[in-house]
C-alpha positions in Angstrom: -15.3 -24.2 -9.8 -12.0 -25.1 -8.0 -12.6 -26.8 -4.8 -9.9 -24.7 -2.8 -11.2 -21.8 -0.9 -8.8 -18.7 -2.2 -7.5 -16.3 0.4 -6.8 -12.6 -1.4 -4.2 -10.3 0.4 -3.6 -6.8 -0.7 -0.1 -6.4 -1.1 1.4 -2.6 0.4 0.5 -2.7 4.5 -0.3 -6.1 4.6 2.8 -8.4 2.8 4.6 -6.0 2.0 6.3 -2.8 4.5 7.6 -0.6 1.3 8.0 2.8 3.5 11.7 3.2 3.0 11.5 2.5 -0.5 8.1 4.8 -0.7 10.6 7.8 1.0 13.9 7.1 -0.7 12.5 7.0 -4.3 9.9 10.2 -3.6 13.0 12.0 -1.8 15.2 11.2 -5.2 12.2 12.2 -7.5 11.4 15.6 -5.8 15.3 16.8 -5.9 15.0 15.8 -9.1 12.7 17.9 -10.0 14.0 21.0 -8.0 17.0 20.1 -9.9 19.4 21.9 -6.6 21.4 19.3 -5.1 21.8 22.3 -2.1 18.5 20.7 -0.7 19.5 17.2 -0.7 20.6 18.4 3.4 17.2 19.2 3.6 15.9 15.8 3.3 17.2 12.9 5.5 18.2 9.8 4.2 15.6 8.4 7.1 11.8 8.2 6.6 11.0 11.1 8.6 7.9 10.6 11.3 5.4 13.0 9.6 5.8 11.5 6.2 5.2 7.6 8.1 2.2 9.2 9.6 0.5 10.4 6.4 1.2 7.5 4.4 -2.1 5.9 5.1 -3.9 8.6 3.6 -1.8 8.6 0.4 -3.9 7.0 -2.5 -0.9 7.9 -5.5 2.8 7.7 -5.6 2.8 11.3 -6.6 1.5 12.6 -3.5 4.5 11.2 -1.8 7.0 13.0 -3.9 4.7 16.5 -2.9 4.6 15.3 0.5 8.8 15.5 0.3 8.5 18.8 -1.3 6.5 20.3 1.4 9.4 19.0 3.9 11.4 21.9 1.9 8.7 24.7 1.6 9.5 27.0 4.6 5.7 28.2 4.5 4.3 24.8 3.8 1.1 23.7 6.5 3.0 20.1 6.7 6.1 22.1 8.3 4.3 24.8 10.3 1.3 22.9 11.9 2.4 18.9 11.0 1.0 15.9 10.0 -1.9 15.6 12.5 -3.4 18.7 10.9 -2.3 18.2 7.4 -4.1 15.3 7.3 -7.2 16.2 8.8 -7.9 17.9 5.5 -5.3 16.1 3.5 -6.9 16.4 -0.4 -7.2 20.3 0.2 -3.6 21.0 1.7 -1.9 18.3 -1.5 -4.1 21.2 -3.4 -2.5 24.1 -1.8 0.7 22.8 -2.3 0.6 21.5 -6.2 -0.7 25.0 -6.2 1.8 26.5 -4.4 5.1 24.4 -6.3 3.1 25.0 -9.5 3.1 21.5 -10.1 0.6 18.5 -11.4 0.5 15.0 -10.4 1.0 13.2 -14.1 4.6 15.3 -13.8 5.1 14.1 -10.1 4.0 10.5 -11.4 6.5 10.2 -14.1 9.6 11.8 -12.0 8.8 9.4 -9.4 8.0 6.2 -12.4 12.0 7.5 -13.3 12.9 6.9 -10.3 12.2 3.7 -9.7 13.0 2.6 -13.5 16.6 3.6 -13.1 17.0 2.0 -9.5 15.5 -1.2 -10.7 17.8 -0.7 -13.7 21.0 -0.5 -12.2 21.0 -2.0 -8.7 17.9 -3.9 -8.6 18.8 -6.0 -5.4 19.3 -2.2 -3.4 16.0 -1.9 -5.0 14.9 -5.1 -3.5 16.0 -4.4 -0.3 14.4 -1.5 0.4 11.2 -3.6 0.9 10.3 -5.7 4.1 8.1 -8.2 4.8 5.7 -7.7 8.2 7.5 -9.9 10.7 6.0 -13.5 10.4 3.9 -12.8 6.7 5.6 -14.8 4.6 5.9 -17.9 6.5 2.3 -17.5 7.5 1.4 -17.6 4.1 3.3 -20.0 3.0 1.2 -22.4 5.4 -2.0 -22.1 3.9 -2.0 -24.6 1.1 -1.5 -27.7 4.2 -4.7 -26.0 5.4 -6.8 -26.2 2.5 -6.0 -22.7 0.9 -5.3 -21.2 -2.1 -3.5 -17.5 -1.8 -4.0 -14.6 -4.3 -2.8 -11.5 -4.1 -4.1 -8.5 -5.7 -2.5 -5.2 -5.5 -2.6 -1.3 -7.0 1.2 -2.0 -8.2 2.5 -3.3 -10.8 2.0 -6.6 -11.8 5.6 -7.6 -13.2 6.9 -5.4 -10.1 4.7 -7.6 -7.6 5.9 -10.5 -8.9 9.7 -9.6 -8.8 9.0 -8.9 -4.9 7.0 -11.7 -3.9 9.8 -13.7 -5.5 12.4 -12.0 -3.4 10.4 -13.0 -0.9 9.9 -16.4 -1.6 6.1 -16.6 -2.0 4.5 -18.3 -4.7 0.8 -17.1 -4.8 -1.7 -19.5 -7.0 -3.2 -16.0 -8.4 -1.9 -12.4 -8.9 -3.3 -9.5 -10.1 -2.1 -6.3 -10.4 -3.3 -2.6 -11.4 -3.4 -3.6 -15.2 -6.3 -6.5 -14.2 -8.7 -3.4 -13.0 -9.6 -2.1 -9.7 -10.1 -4.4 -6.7 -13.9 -4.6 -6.5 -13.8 -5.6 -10.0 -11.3 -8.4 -9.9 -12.9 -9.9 -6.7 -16.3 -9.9 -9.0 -14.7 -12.0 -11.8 -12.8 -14.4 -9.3 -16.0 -14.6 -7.3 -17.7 -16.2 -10.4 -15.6 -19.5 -10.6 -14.1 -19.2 -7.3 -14.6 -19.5 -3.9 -13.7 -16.7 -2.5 -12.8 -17.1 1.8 -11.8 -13.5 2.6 -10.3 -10.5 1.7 -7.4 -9.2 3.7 -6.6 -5.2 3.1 -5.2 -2.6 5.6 -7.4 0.5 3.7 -10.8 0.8 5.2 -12.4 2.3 2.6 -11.1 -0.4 0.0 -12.8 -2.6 2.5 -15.9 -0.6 2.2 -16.0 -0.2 -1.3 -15.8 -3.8 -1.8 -19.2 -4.7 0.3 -20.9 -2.3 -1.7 -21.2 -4.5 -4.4 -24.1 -6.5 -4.5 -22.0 -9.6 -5.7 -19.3 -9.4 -2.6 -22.0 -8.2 0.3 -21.7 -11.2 1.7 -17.8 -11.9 1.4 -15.5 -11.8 4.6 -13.4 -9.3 5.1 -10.1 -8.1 7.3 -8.6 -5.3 8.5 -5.4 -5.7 8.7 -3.9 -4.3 12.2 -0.6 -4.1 11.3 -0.5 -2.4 8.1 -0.7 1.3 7.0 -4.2 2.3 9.6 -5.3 5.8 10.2 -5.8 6.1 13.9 -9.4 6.2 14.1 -9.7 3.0 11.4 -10.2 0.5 14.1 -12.4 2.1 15.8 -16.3 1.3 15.5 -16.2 -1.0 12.2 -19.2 -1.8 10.5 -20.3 -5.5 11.8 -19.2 -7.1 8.0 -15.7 -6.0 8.6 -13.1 -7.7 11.4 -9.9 -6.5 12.5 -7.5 -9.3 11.8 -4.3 -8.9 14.4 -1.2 -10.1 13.8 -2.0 -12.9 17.0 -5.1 -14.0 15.2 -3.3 -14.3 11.8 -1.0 -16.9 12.9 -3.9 -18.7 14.2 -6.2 -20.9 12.2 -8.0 -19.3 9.2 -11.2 -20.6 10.4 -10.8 -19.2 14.2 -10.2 -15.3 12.3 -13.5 -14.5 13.3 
């Protein structure tokens, strides 16, 4: 077993701030499919405040490019009652509306996949640039091996897409695993068996919660990170295995987290 505790970060909402890049390429992808540049006017070049506010319920790229759509949709619950409501029953009103544009989310996948192939393609730095890092992340993390820490990062992207990004950003984790290694609870399993494994860092809750339902992680630390993609009731009354982790904290000591 290595002797370095390993550190594993989530990527999206906790390295990585991707929302103009999530907007931009679901914006392209839907007019793309409606196939009438007339409704380009429709949709602004900025992330639009309803569409920021949902993203932390959004668990597939598709539903981004529907939650565009339903910016256009005159009768659409996202434009006639907002995102507050919409997302108080958010799986049933994505329904309505794959429903309502006659559309299914392998098609919204792909269009959106498209998307982001051809940007990558032909202006990859634009590409690059759409993604920021949280203010102070990378140089936070870039401290951890002079404190004893190995860094992993495992992530529901991509993992050749990952890597292009932590590169722009000049990190250089020991481990990285993207959606090809498996889901989450899975990988930390396998690492867990020849590694030890100091905490998890995610800014889902319910990732977080899935993970300490296996027998073989009950016991491993994990973070909620503050500054990532929350819903607003996330921080509120966290099971006792699960800390929130604040950007004040972070900068702090790994061993004073908790």
């Amino acid at each position: 077993m290595n002797d370095y505790p390993l550190l594993v970060f989530d990527f999206d909402g906790v390295i990585v701030d991707g929302m103009y890049e999530y907007w931009t390429s679901s914006r392209q992808a839907c007019l793309e499919l409606l196939k009438e540049d007339s409704l380009a006017v429709a949709l602004p070049d900025s992330v639009p405040e309803a569409f920021r506010q949902l993203r932390p319920w959004v668990h597939h790229g598709w539903e981004m490019v529907l939650l565009a759509a339903e910016f256009i949709r005159s009768d659409s619950c996202l434009l006639r009652l907002g995102a507050t409501v919409f997302s108080r029953n958010y799986s049933q009103h994505c329904k309505e509306a794959l429903a309502a544009w006659n559309w299914y989310p392998d098609q919204l996948q792909e269009a959106l996949e498209h998307v982001r192939a051809q940007a990558i393609a032909y202006d990859r730095s634009n590409w690059l640039a759409k993604h920021k890092a949280f203010p102070g992340v990378v140089q936070r993390l870039n401290q951890l091996p002079k404190e004893g820490y190995e860094l992993a990062v495992l992530t529901t992207k991509g993992k050749e897409f990952t890597a292009e990004l932590l590169n722009h950003f000049q990190i250089k984790p020991n481990l990285l695993y993207g959606h090809e290694a498996g889901s989450k609870p899975n990988v930390l399993i396998e690492l867990s068996k020849t590694r030890h494994l100091q905490a998890f860092i995610e800014d889902r809750l319910n990732t977080l919660e899935t993970v300490l339902k296996q027998a073989e992680l009950s016991e491993l630390s994990c973070y909620l990170a503050t500054w990532g993609y929350l819903k607003p009731e996330d921080q509120q009354s966290l099971p006792s295995n699960i800390h929130l982790l604040d950007t004040k904290t972070f900068m702090g000591p790994v061993s004073r987290w908790s």
